[in-house]
C-alpha positions, 0 to 999 in steps of 0.5 A, a space after each residue: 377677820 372677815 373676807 379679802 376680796 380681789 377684784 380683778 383678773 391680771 397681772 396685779 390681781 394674781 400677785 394679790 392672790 399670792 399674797 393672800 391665798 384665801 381671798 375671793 378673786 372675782 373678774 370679769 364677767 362676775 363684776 363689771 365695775 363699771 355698771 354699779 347694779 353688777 358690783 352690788 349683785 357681785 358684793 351681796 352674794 360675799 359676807 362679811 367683807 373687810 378689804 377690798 382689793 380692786 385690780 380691776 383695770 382696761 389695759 388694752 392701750 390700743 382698744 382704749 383709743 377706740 371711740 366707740 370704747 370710750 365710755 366703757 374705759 373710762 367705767 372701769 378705769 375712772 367711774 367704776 372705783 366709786 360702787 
């Protein structure tokens, strides 16, 4: 079987950890999600990948609301699934 990956830094991604111990945990800044260049750069760097756990997510609710962030939000909790 080939690598597990988890994506991700939070709550989720460390109980994913827990349950599979020998994956690869990868976060921010390592992986933006939401730039498509930086998840190729991340991947092509990680052989032999089977699944793909991706517990990547913008949890700050408050910062969400920011119109400024709103791009940046909708990257890594919308558009950022389809790299």
């Amino acid at each position: 079987m080939g690598k597990i990956i988890i994506i991700g830094s939070g709550q989720l991604a460390q109980s994913l950890f827990k349950k599979f111990p020998d994956a690869k945990v990868i976060g921010y800044p390592e992986i933006d999600i939401s730039n498509e260049e930086s998840v190729k750069n991340a991947f092509s760097k990680i052989p032999a990948v089977s699944v793909i756990f991706n517990a990547a997510a913008w949890t700050d609710v408050d910062g969400a609301e920011i119109p400024e962030n709103e791009d940046k939000v909708f990257g890594v909790n919308g558009t950022g699934v389809k790299y």
